[in-house]
Each structure stands twice: as C-alpha cells, then as structure tokens.
Backbone as CSV, one residue per row, in Angstrom:
resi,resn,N_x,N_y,N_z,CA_x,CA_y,CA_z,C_x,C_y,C_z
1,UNK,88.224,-69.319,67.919,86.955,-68.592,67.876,85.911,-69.430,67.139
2,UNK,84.608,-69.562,67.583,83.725,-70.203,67.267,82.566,-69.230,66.180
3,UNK,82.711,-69.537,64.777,82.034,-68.389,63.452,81.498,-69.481,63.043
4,UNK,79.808,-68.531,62.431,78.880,-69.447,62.264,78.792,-68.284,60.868
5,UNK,78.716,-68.683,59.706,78.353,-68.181,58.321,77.144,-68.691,57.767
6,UNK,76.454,-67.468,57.709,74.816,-68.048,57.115,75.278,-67.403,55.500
7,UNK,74.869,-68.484,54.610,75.394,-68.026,53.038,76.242,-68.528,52.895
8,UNK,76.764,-69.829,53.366,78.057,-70.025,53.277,78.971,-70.826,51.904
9,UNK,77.985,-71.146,51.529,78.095,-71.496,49.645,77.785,-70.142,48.948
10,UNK,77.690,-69.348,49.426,77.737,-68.159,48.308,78.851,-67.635,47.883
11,UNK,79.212,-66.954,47.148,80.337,-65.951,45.900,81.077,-65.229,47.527
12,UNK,80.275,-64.841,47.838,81.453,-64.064,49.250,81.079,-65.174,50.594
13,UNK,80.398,-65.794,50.790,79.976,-66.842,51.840,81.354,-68.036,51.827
14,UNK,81.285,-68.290,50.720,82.774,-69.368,50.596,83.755,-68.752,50.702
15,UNK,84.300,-67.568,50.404,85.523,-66.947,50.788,85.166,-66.819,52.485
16,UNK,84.363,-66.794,52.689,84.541,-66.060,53.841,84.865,-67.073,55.004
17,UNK,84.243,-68.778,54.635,84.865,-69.986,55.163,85.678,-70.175,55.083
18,UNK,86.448,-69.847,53.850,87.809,-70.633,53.927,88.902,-70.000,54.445
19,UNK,88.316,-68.658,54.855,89.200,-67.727,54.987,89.442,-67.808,56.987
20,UNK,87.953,-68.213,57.473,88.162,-68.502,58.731,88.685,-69.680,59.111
21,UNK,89.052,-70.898,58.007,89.326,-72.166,58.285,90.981,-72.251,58.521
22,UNK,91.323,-71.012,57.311,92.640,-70.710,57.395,93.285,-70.296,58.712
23,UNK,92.692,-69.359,59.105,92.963,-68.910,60.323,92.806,-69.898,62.253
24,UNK,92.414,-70.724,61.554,92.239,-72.057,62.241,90.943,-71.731,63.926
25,UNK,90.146,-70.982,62.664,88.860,-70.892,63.923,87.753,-71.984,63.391
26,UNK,86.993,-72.241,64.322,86.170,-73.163,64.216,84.413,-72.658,63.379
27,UNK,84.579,-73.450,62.461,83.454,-72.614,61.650,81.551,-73.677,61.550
28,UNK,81.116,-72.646,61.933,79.688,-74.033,61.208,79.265,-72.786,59.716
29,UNK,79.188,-73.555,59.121,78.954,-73.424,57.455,77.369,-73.669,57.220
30,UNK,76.580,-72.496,57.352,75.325,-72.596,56.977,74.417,-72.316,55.994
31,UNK,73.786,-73.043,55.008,73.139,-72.961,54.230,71.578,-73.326,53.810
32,UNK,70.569,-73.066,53.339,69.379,-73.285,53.485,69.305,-74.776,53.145
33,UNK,70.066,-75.533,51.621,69.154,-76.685,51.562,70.759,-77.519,51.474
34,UNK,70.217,-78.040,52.117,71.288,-79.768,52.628,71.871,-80.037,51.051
35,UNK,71.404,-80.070,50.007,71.769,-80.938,48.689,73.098,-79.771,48.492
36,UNK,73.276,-78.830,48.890,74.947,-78.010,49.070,75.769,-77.890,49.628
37,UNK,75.596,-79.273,50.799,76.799,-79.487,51.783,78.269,-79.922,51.168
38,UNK,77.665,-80.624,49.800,78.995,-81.113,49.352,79.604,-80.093,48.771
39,UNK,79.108,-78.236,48.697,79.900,-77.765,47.889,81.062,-76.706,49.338
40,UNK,80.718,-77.339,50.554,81.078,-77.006,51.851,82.512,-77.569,51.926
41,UNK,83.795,-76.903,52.468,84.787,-77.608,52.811,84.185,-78.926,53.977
42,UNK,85.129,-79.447,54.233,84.980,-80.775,54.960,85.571,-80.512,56.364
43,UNK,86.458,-79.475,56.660,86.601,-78.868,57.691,85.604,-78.125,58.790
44,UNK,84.538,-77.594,57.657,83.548,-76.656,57.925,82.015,-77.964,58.657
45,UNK,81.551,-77.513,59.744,80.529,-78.109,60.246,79.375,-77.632,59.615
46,UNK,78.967,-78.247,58.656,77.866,-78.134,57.900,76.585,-78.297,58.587
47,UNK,75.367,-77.474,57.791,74.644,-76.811,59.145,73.182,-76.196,57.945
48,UNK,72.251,-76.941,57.965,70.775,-76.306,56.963,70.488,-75.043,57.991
49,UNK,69.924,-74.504,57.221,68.850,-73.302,58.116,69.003,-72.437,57.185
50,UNK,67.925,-71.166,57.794,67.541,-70.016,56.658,67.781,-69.344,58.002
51,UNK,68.934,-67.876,57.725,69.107,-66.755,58.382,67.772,-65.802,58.444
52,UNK,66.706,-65.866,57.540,65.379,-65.249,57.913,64.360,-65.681,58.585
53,UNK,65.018,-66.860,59.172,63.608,-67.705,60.299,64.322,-67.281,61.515
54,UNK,63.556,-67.125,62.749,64.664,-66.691,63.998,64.715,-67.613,64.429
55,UNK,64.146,-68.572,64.510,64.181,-70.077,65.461,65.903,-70.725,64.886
56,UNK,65.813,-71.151,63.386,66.997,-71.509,63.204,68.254,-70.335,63.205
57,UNK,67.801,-69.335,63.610,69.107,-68.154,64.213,69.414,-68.522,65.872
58,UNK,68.218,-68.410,66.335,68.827,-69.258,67.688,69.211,-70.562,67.964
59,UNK,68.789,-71.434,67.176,69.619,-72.924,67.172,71.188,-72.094,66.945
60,UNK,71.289,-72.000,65.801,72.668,-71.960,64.967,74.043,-70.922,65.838
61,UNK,73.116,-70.007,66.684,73.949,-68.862,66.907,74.207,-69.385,68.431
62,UNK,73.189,-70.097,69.098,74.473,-69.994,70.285,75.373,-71.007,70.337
63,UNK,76.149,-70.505,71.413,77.412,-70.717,71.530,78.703,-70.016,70.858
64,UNK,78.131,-69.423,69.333,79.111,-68.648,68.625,79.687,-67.437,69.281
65,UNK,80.617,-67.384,69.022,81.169,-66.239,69.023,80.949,-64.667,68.309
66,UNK,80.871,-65.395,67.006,80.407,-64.402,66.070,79.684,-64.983,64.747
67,UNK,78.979,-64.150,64.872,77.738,-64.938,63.374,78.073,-63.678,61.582
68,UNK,78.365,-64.442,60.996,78.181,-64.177,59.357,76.967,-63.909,58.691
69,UNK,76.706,-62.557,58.118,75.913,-62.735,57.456,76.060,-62.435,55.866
70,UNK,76.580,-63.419,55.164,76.548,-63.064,54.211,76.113,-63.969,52.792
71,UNK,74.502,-63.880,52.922,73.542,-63.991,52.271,73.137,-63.043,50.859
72,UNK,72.744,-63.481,49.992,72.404,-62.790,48.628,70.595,-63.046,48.468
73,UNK,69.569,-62.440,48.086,68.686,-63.167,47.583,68.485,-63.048,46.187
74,UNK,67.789,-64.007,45.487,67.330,-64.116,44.240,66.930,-62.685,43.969
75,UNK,66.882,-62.781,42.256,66.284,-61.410,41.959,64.535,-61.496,42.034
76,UNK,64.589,-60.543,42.462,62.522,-60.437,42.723,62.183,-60.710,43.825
77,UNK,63.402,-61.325,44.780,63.248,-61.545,46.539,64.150,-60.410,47.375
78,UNK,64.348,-59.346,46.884,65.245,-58.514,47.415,65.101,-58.245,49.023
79,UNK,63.830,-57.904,49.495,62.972,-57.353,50.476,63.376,-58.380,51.173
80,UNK,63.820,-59.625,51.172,64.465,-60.781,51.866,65.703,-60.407,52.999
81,UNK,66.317,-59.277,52.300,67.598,-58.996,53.100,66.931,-58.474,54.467
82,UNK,66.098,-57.482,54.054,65.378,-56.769,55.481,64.895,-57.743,56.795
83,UNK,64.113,-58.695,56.563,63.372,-59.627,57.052,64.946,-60.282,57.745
84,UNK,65.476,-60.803,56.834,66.808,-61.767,57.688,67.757,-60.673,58.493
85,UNK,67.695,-59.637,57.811,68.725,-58.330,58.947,67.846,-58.684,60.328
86,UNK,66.397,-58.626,60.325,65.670,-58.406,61.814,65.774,-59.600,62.166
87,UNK,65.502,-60.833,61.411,65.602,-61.988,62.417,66.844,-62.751,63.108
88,UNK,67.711,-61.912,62.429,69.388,-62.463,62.958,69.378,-61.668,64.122
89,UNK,69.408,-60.313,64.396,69.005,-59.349,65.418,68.340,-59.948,66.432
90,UNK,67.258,-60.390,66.273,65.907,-60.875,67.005,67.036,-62.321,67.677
91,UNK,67.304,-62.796,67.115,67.682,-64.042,67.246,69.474,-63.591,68.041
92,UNK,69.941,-63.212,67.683,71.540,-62.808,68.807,71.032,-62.077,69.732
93,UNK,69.825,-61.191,70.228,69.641,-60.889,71.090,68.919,-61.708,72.169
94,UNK,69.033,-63.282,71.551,68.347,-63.894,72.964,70.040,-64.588,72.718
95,UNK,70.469,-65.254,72.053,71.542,-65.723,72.080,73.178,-65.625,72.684
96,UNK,73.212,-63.911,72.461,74.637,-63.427,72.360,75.410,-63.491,71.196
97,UNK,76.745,-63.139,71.642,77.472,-62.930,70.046,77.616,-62.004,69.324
98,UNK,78.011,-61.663,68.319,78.405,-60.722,67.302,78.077,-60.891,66.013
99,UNK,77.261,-59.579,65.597,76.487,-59.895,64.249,77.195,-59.259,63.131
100,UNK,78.019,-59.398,62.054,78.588,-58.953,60.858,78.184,-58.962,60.040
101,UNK,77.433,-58.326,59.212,76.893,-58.411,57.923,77.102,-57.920,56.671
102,UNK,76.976,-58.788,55.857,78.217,-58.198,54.288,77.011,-57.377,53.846
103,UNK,76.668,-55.793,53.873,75.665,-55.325,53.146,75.960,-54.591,51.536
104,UNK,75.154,-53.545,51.251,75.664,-52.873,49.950,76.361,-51.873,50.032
105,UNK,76.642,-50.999,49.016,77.367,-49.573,48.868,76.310,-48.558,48.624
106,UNK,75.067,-49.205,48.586,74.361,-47.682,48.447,74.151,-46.866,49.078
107,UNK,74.389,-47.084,50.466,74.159,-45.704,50.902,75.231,-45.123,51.259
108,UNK,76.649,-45.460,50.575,77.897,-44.602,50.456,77.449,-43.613,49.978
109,UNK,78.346,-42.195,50.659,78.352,-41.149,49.951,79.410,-41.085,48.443
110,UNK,79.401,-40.369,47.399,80.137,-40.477,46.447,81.126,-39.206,46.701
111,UNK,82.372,-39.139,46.801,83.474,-38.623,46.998,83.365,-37.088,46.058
112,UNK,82.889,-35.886,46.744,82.883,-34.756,45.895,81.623,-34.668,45.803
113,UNK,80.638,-35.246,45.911,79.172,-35.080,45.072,78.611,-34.210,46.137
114,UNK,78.786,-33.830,47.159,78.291,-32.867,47.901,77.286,-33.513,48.568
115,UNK,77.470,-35.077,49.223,76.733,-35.213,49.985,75.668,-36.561,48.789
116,UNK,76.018,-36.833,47.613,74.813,-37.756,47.330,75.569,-39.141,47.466
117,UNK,74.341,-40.002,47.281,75.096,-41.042,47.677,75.120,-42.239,46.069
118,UNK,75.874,-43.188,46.581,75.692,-44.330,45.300,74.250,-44.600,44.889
119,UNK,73.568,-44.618,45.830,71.908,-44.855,45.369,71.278,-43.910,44.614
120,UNK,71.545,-42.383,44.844,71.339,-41.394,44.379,71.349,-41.726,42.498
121,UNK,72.885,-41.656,42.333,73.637,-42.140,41.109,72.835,-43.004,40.810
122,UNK,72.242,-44.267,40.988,71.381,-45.289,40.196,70.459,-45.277,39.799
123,UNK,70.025,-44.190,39.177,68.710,-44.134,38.555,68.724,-44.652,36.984
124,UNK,69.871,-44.772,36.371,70.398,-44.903,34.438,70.471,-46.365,34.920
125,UNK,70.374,-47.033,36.025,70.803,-48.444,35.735,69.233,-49.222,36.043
126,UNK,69.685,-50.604,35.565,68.708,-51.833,35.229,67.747,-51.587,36.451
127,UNK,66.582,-51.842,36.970,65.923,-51.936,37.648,66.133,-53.302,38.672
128,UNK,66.380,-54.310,38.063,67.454,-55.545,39.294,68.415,-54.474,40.192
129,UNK,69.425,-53.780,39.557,70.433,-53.330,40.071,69.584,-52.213,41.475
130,UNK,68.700,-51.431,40.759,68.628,-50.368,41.854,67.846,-50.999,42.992
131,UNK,66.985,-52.427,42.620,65.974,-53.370,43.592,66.916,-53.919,44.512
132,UNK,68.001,-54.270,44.294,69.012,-54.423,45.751,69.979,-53.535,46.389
133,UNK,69.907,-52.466,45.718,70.401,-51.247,46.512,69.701,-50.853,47.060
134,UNK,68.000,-50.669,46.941,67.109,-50.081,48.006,67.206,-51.447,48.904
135,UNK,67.156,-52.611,48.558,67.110,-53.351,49.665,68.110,-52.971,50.732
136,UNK,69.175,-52.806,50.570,70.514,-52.420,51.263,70.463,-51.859,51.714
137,UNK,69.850,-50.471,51.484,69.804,-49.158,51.951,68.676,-49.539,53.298
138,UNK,67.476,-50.432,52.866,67.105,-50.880,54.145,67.235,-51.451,55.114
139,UNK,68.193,-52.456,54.494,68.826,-53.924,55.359,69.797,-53.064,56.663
140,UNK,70.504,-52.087,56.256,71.026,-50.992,56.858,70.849,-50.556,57.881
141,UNK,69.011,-49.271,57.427,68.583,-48.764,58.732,68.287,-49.897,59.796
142,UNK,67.428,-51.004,59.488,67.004,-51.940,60.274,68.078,-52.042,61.183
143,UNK,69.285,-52.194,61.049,70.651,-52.904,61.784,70.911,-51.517,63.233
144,UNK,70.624,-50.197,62.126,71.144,-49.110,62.983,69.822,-48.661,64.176
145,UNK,68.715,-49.367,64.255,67.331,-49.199,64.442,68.005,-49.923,66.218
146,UNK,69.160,-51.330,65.652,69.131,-52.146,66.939,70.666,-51.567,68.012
147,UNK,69.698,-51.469,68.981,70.549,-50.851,70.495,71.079,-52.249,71.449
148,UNK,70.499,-53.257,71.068,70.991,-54.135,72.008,71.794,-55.474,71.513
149,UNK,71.907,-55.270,70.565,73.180,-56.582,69.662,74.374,-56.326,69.162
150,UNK,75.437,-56.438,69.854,76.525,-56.002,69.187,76.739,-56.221,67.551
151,UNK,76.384,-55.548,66.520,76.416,-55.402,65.346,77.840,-54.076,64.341
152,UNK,77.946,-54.891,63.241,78.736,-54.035,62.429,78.301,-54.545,61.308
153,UNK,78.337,-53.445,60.123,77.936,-53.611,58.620,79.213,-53.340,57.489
154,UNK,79.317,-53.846,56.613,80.130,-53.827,56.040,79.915,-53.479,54.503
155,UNK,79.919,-52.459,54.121,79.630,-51.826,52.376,81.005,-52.321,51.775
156,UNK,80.547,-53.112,50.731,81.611,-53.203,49.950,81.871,-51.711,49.080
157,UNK,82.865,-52.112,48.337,83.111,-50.635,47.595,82.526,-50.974,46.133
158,UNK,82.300,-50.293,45.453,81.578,-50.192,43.919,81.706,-51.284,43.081
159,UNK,82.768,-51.976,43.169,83.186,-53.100,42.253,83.756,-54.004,43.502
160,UNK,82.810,-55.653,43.324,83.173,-56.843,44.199,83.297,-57.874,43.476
161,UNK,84.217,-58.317,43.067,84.411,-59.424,42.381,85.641,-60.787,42.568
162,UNK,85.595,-61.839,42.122,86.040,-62.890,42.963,87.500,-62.367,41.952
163,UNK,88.569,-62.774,42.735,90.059,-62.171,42.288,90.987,-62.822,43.303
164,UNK,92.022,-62.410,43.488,93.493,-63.287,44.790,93.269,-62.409,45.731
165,UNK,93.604,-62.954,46.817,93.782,-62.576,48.280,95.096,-62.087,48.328
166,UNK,94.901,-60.735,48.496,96.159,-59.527,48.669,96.641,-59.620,50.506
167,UNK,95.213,-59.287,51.326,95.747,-59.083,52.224,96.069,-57.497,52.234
168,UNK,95.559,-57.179,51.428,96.227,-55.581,51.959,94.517,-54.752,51.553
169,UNK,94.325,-53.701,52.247,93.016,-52.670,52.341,92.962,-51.576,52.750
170,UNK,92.360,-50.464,52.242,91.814,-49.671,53.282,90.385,-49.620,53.876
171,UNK,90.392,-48.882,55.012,89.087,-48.589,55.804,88.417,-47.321,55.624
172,UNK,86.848,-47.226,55.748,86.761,-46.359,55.892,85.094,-46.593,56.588
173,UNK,84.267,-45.172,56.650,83.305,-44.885,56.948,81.926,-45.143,56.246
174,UNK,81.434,-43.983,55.999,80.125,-43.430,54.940,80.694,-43.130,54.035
175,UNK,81.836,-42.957,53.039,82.152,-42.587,51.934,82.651,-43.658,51.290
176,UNK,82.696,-43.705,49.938,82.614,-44.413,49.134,84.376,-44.641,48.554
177,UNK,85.255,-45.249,48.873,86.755,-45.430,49.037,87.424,-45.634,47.284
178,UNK,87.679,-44.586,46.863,88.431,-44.828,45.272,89.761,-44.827,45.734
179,UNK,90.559,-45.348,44.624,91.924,-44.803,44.021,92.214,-43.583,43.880
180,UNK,93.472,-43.695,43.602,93.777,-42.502,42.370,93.481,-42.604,41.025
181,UNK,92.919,-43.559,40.616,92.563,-43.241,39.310,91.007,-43.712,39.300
182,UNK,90.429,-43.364,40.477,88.730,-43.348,40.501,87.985,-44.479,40.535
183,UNK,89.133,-45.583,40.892,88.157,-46.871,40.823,88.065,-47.317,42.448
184,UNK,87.244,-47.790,42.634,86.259,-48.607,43.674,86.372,-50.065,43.943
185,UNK,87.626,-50.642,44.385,87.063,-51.909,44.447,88.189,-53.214,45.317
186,UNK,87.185,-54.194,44.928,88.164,-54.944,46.335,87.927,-56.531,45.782
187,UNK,88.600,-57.867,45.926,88.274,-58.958,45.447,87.576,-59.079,46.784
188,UNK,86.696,-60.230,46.141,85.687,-61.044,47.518,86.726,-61.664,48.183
189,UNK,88.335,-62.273,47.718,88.602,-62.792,48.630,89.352,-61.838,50.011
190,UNK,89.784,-60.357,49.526,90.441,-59.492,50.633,88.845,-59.443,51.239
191,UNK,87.840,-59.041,50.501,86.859,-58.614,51.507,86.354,-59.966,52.764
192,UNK,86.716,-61.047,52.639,87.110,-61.740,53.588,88.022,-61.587,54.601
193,UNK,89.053,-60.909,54.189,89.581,-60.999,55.066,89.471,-60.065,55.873
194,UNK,88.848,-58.681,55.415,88.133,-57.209,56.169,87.411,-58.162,57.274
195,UNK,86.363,-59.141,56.987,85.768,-59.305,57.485,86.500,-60.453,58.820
196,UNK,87.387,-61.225,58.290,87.440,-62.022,60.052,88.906,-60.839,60.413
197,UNK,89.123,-60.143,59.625,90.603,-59.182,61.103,89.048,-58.657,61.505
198,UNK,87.854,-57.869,61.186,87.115,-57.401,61.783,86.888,-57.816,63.612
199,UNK,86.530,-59.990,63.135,86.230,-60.749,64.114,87.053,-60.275,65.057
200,UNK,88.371,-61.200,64.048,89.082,-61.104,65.628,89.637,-60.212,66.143
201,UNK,89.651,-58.657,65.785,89.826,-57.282,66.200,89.007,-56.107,66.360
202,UNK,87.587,-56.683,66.668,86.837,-55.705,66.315,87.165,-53.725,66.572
203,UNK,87.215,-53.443,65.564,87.332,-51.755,65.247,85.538,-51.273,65.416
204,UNK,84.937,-51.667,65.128,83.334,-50.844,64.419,82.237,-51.780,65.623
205,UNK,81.791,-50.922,66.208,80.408,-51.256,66.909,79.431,-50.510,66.955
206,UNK,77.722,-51.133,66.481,76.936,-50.442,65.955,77.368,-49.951,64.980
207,UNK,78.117,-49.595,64.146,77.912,-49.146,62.928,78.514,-49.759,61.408
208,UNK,78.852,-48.425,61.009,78.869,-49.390,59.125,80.439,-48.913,58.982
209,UNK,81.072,-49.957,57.631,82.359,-49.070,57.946,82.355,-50.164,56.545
210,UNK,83.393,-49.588,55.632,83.547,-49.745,54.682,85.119,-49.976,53.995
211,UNK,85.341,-51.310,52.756,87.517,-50.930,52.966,86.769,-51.476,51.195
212,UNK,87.950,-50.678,50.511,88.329,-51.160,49.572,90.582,-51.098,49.125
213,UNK,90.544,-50.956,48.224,92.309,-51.063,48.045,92.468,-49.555,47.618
C-alpha cells in the first residue's frame, strides 16, 4: 500500500511512519521544511510540503492510496488545523485516495454526563488547552461538511502520550472510552497502530470513531 504522512516528524507523525514501514507499505514522509529530513527514517521517501496549501496536497497525494494527516500547529496557530482539514479535502477530491486524520477528543461525549462533551468540561483549563480543542471541534465539522472524499477521523482518548506498542485497543464512536478505573488513554505508539489496521481494514467511512485501552 502506497501512505503518504503529512506531519511526519511529529510526536504521533513518526509513530505513525514507522509503524507503516513495519508493516512493509510504502511510505512518502512529509514535512514542511527540508532541514527535518534527517530526522525521517531512510526507508521513508522524504517529501517538503505543507498539508494546508492544496497544490502540494495534489502533488503529494496522487497515486497514494491513503493520505495521513497527522499534523499539530504551534500555539497561537490553532485555526491552522481547519484550513489544512479543507485543503487536504479540496486536494483528494481531485486526486483520489483516503483521507485519515489524527483529530482531538473534544467533541467526545463524557461517559454519564448526560450528553456533555470533553469541550464542555474545559472551561478550568489554560486557554492554549481549550484554543485547540475548539480548533478540533472545527477541524471536525469541516471533514463531516465533505460528501465526496472518502474520509475518517480519529479522537484520541483524554490522555496521548508516547509509551510501547501493545497492539491491543478498543473502538469506539462519539463517546469518550475509559477503564474501569476512569482513565482515558492510549500510547501514540498503539494509536498508530488504530490508525494503519484502520488503512488496511477500513471499518469507519465519513465519520469519526475513536479507541483507547
């Protein structure tokens, strides 16, 4: 399978290469500025571009199979996610392919709350924190807005942090996936791997779907 990762030096962007390299699909590894190719496996076809320009979404995306999106922006560039959700869209719909995108948990519902969601809950926290959950929450509708790109979104669960590859998960929907003892969470490197069994099995079209442990 031919996977193209925009973010691909990022905290979940590099798991998410090495995780397709493992699996012995063919990857281009994309990142905005060239001076981070060296932090690229050597396996990986290294590849400049910005997932929020559509021109370099249509260079990069055809021929793929399936395109990565899993991009972060700086703090104070949040509104960034929105813009690159539409131009990856814009851009696989002249292309083809399959659009995956690592988004947030805010607009999980919280388990019992009668319907509110994680965003709801963020009002006691830092103002960074709640500036990329509304981004999310937008990056979101935008995705569910599109009828003609095969797309799926992916909410991590409450806590994402870099840890060992289990290999083991659950799935779910709009709700927000705890334990039994109320915790939320998944290493970046299983959430890699949510993401290529996704590829190469797709379960979720058009919509959002969510795994933690």
């Amino acid at each position: 399978m031919r996977i193209a990762v925009f973010g691909a030096a990022g905290r979940t962007g590099s798991r998410v290469v090495a995780e397709a390299l493992s699996r012995g699909h063919q990857v281009t590894a994309v990142v905005r500025d060239p001076a981070r190719f060296h932090e690229l496996p050597a396996a990986a076809g290294a590849r400049a571009g910005d997932a929020g320009n559509i021109e370099h979404v249509v260079e990069l995306s055809a021929g793929q199979d399936v395109v990565i999106s899993a991009t972060r922006p700086a703090p104070g560039r949040e509104d960034e996610l929105v813009a690159t959700a539409r131009a990856l869209l814009v851009g696989l719909a002249r292309t083809g392919g399959r659009l995956l995108v690592v988004g947030g948990a805010a607009t999980l519902t919280v388990p019992g709350a009668g319907g509110t969601t994680v965003l709801d809950e963020m009002d006691s926290l830092p103002a960074a924190d709640r500036a990329i959950a509304v981004a999310c929450a937008a990056q979101l509708e935008v995705c569910r807005a599109e009828t003609g790109v095969s797309w799926a979104y992916l909410s991590p669960p409450a806590m994402l942090k870099p840890g060992v590859r289990t290999g083991g998960y659950r799935l779910g929907t709009d709700e927000l996936l705890v334990d039994a003892e109320g915790n939320s969470t998944i290493s970046m490197e299983d959430l890699a791997v949510v993401l290529l069994d996704e590829a190469e099995r797709p379960k979720h079209h058009r919509t959002r779907f969510t795994a933690a442990y």
